[in-house]
C-alpha positions in Angstrom: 0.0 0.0 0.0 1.8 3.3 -1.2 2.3 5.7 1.8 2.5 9.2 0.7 4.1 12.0 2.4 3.6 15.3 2.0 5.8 18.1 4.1 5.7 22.0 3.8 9.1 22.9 5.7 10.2 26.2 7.5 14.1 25.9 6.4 15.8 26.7 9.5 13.1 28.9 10.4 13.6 31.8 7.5 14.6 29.9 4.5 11.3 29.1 3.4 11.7 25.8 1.1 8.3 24.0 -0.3 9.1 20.4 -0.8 6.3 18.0 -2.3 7.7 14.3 -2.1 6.7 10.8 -1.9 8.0 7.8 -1.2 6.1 4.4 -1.2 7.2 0.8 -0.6 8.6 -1.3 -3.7 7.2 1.8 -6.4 10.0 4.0 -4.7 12.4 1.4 -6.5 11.0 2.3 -9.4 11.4 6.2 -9.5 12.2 8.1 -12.7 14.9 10.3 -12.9 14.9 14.0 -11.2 11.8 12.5 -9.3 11.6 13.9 -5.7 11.8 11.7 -2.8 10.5 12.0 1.1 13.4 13.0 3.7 11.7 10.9 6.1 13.6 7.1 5.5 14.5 7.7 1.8 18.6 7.5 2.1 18.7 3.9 3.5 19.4 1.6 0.4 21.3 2.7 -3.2 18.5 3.0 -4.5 17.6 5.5 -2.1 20.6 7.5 -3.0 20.0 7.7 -6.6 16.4 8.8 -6.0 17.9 11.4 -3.7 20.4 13.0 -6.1 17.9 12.9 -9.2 16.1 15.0 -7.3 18.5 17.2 -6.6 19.4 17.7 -10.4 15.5 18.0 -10.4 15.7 21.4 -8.6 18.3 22.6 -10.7 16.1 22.2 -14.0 13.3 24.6 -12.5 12.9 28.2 -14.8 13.9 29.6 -11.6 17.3 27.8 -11.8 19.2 26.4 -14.7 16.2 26.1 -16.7 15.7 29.8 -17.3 16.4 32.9 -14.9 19.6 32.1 -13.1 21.1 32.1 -16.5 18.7 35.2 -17.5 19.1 37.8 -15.2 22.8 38.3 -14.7 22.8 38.5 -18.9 19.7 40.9 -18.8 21.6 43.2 -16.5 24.6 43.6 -18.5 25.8 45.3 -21.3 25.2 41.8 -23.8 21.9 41.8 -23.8 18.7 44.6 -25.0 15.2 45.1 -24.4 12.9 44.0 -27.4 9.7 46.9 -27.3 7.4 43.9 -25.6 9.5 42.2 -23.1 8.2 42.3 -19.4 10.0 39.3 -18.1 13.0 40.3 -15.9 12.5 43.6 -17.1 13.0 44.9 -13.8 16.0 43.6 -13.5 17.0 44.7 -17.1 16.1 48.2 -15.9 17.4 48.0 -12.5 14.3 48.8 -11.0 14.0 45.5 -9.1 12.7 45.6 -5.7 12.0 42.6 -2.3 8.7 41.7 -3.4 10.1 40.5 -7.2 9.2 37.1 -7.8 12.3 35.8 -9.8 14.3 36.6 -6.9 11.9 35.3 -4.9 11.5 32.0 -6.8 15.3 32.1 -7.9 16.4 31.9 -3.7 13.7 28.8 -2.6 14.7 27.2 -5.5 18.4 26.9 -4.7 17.9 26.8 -1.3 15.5 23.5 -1.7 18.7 22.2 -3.8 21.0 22.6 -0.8 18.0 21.0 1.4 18.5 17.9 -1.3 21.9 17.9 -1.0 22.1 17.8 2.8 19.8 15.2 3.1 22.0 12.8 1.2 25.1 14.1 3.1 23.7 13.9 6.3 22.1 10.2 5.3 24.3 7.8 8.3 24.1 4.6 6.4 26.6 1.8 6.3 26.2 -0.1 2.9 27.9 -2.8 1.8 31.9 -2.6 0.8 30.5 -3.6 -2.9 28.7 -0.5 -3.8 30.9 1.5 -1.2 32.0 3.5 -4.5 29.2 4.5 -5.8 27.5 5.4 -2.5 30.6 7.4 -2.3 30.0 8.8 -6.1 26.6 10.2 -5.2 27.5 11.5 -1.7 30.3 13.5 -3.9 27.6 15.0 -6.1 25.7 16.1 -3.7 28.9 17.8 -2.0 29.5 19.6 -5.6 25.8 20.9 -5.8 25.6 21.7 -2.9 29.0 23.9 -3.4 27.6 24.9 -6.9 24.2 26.1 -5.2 25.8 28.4 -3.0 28.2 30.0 -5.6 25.5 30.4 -7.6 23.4 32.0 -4.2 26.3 34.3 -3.0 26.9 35.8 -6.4 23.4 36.6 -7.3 21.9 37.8 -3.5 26.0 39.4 -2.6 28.7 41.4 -3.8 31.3 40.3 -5.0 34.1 38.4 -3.3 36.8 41.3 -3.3 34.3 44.0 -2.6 35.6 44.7 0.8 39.3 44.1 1.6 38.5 40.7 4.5 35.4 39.8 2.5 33.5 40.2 5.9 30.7 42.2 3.6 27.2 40.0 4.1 26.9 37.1 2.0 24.0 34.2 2.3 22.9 31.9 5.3 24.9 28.7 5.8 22.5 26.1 6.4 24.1 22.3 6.2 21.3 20.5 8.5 17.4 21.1 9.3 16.9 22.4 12.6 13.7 24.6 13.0 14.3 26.0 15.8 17.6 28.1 14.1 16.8 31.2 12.4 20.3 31.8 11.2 21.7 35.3 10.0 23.7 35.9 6.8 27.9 34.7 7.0 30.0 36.7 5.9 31.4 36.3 1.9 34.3 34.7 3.1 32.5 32.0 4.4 30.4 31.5 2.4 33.3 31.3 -0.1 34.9 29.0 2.2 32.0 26.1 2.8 32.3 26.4 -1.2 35.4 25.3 -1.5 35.1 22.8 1.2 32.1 21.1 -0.5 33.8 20.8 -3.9 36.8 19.7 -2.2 35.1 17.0 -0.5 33.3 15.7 -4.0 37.2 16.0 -6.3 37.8 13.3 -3.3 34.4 11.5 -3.1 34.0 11.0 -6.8 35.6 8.6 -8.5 33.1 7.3 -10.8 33.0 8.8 -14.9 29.4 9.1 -15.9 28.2 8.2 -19.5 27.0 11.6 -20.1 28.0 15.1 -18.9 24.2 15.2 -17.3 25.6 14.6 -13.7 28.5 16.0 -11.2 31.8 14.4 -11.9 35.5 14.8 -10.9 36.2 17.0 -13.4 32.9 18.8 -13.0 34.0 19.8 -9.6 38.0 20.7 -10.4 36.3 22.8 -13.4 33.9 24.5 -10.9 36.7 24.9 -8.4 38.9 26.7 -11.0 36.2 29.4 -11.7 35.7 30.0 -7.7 39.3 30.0 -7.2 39.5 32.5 -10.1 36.4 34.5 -8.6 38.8 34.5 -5.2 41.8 35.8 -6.9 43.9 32.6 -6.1 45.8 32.8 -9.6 47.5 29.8 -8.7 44.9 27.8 -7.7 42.7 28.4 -10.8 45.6 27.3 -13.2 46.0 24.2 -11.2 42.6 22.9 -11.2 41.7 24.0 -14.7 45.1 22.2 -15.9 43.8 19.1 -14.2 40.5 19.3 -16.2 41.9 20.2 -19.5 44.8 16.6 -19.0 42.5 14.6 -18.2 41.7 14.0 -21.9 38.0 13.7 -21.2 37.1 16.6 -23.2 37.9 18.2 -26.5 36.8 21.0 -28.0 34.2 21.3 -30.7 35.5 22.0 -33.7 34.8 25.3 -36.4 32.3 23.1 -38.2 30.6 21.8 -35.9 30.7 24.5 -33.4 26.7 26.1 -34.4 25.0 23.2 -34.5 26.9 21.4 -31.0 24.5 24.1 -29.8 21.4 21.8 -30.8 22.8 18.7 -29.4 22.0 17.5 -26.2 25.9 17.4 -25.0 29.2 17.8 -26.8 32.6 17.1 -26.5 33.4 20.1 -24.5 30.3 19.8 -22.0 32.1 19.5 -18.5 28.7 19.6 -16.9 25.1 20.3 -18.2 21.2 21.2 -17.3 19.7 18.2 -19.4 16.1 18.3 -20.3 13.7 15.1 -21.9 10.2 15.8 -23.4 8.5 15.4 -20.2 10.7 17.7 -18.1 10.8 20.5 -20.8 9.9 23.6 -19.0 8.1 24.9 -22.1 7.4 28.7 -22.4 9.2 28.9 -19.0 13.0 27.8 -20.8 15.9 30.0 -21.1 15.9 29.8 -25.0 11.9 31.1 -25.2 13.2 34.7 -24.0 15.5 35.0 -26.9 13.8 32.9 -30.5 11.3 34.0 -32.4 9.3 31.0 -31.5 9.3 32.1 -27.9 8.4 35.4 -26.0 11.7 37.0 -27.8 12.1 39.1 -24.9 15.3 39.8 -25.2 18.1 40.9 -28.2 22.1 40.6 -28.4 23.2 43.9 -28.2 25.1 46.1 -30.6 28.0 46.0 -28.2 28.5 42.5 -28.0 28.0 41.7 -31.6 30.9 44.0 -32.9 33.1 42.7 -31.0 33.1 39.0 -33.1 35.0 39.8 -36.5 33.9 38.7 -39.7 34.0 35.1 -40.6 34.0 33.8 -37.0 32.2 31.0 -36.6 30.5 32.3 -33.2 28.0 34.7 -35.1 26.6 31.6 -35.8 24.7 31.8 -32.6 22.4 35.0 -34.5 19.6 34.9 -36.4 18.1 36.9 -38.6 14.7 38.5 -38.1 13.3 40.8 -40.8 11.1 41.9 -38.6 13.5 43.9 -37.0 15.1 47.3 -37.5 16.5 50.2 -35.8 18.0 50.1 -32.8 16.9 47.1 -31.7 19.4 45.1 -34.6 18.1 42.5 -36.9 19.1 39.7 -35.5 18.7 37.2 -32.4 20.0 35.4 -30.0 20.1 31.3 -31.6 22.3 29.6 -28.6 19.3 27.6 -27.7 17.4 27.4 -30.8 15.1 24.3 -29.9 11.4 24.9 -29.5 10.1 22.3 -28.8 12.2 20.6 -26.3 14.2 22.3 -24.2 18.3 23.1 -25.0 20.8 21.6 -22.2 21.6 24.4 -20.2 25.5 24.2 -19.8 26.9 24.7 -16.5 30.6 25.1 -17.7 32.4 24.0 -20.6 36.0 23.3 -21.8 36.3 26.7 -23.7 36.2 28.2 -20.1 38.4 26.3 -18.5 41.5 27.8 -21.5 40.3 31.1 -20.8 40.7 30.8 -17.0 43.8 29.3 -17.2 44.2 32.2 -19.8 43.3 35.2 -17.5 45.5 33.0 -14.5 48.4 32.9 -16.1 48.4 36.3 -17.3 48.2 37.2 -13.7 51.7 35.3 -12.6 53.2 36.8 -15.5 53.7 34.0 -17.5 52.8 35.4 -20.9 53.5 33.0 -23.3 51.9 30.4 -22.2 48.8 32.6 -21.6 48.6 34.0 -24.9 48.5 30.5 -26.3 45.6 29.7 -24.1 43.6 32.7 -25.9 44.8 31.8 -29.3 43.2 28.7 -29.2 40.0 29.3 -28.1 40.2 32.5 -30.7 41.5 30.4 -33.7 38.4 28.1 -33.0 36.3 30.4 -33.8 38.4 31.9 -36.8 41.1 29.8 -38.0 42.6 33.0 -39.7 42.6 35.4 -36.7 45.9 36.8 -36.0 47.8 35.4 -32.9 47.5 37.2 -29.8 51.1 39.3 -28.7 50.0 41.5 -26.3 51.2 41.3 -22.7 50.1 43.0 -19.1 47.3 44.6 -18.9 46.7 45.2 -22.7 46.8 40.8 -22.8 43.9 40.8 -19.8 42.0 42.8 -22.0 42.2 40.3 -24.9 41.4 37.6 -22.7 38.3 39.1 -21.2 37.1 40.3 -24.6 37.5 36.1 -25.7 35.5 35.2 -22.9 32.8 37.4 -23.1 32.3 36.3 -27.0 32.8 32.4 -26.4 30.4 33.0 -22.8 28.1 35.3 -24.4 24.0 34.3 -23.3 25.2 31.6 -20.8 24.6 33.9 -17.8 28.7 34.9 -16.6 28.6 38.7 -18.0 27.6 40.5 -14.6 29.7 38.4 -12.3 32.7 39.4 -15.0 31.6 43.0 -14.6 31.8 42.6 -10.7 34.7 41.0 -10.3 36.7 43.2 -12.2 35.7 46.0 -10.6 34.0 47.4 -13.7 30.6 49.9 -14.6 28.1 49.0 -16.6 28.1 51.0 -19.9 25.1 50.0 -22.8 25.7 51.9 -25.8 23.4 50.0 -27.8 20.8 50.7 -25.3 17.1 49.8 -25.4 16.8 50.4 -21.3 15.8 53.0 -18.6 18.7 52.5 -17.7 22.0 53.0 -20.2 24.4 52.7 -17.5 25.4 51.9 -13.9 28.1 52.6 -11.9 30.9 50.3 -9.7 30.1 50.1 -6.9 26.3 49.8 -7.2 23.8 48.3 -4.6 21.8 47.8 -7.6 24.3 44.8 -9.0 22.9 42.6 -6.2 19.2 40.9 -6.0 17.5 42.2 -3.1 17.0 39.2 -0.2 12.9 38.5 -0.6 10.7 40.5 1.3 9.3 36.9 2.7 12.4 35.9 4.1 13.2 38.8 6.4 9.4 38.9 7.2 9.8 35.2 8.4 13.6 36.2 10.0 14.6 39.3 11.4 18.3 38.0 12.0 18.2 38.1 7.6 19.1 41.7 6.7 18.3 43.1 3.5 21.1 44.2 0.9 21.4 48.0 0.8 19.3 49.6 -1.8 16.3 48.2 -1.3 
């Protein structure tokens, strides 16, 4: 007889996190992939496990995660990305009039914060299973230490500034919350702690994780040095960030797509350069809710590449690919659009990071201890992908970084890294090809931030909200 279990959960008194799951007798055996599961008794058996971390890879497919406005909003607030004459999703944050009561943030914190309430529950799980599946017990309880490291990146940079906005890093960043306890209604830490659970948790899974997956759909190994390289590159730890994305880029797992087949990798559910992706099927399509409905034709077309953006790719690269032409438009709003996630019917893979990235991190690392050469080549290839006839890249110091950040903001363009580029190199926002209220913003701005939802601080005083709002 199924027993079914339904649970509405005050996260740690504040962090509000609405959980629907079920578990029942030999049917919870049977569970489908990125089906939810019960906390109550789920994590005893492997089984248990699996359901547990498909669950959490559930959470991350939600439009108010990977599957639409994490990726969204940072592009929306940058200088990539224009206002088509009809959008009104995101706008607010597109103009930077966003305020507590906004239901993307609102939506965008439960939803990464139920994540992290996955992930704990399969890292807390004490069970003691047999020395034959030891490793892949292990596997998942690494996975869930990499989302759960991935989850609060991902929190801290969108709801906090910027590690590197105050000297110590003491500046407020999100609630740490590793186990339920009702009765806690826990403040914000500080960035730097928040910085440092992060790199505990992918720590833990590089060790954890020993398992390859078929398909780049799950947390691996690699997934977690890759992610490790772009936090250690976010913290400034030059050294750190070559190392990791070095690992990643030897391990031969990954290659990357060539010129040819570089537009239409876009269309495929993975490629040879996927590290780690947002896979959706048929039935877990989030239809006019996905990321690629704010930008086709097909979809709301929200949202436009900007002029700024555009002019940067030269003639003949293969990357302006990614546009389409629309006759329809004119003016200042272009005549083309953004085609990175052309499907629409089923929903594109959302990519969480990619090979491409990890050359220009070790790129921009490099460059940063002074060892030129070997950074230029790192830029040359990932430039030479994209036009096999582009001159080489000489330039050195400053005039090198440039370069570098210039390559990643064409190879990253529409996958949601712009702001946090902006941020973290200290820089204004400037739209010259602007369809906003607002053409340009200033470093340092409140405004670069999400403001902490109104609910939260309603529910828990000790959560202050970010300046601004």
């Amino acid at each position: 007889m199924k027993n079914w279990i339904k649970k509405t959960l005050i996260y740690k008194g504040a962090l509000v996190a609405l959980l629907s799951m079920s578990a029942c007798g030999e049917d919870f055996l049977n569970l489908q992939p990125f089906q939810s599961v019960t906390l109550d008794g789920a994590v005893t058996t492997l089984d248990g496990y699996r359901a547990a971390i498909s669950g959490a890879y559930s959470s991350m497919q939600s439009s108010n995660y990977y599957g639409r406005y994490f990726v969204l909003v940072p592009d929306v607030m940058s200088d990539d990305v224009k206002q088509n004459a009809q959008a009104n999703r995101a706008r607010d944050f597109s103009d930077f009039v966003a305020n507590s009561q906004d239901g993307i943030s609102n939506g965008m914190f439960n939803t990464i914060y139920n994540t992290i309430l996955r992930c704990n529950t399969i890292i807390n799980a004490d069970v003691e299973l047999a020395p034959a599946v030891k490793a892949q017990q292990d596997q998942y309880i690494g996975e869930a230490h990499a989302i759960r490291g991935l989850a609060y990146f991902d929190l801290v940079r969108s709801f906090a500034q910027h590690y590197g906005f105050t000297a110590d890093n003491s500046h407020p960043g999100v609630p740490i919350v590793l186990e339920f306890d009702e009765s806690v209604k826990p403040a914000r830490n500080t960035v730097a702690e928040v910085y440092a659970q992060i790199v505990s948790d992918l720590e833990k899974s590089v060790q954890l994780m020993t398992i390859n997956p078929a398909k780049p759909k799950t947390m691996s190994k690699a997934a977690a040095q890759a992610l490790l390289a772009r936090v250690y590159l976010y913290m400034g730890n030059w050294a750190k960030a070559e190392e990791m994305a070095t690992a990643v880029i030897s391990s031969g797992r990954y290659s990357l797509v060539s010129n040819a087949n570089y537009v239409s990798s876009w269309n495929a559910e993975s490629s040879s350069e996927s590290i780690f992706s947002i896979f959706f099927r048929a039935d877990d399509d989030n239809g006019s809710d996905a990321l690629g409905r704010m930008y086709i034709l097909e979809g709301y077309g929200d949202y436009l590449p900007s002029a700024d953006v555009i002019n940067l790719i030269p003639a003949g690269d293969v990357r302006l690919g990614v546009f389409k032409t629309d006759p329809n438009l004119s003016g200042n709003l272009g005549t083309v659009r953004v085609n990175k996630f052309p499907n629409p019917t089923v929903q594109n893979s959302t990519p969480v990071i990619r090979l491409s990235e990890m050359y220009l991190i070790r790129a921009e690392a490099r460059a940063r201890q002074n060892k030129t050469s070997e950074a230029q080549a790192d830029v040359n290839l990932i430039r030479k992908r994209g036009l096999p006839g582009a001159a080489d890249v000489t330039a050195t110091g400053q005039a090198l970084l440039d370069e570098i950040e210039k390559e990643k903001r064409i190879e990253l363009m529409f996958e949601g890294h712009r702001l946090w580029e902006l941020m973290r190199l200290k820089k204004s926002l400037v739209r010259t090809n602007c369809t906003n209220l607002t053409c340009s913003v200033n470093y340092p701005n409140d405004r670069f931030v999400q403001p902490i939802p109104q609910r939260e601080i309603d529910a828990n005083p000790n959560i202050a909200q970010n300046p601004g709002y």
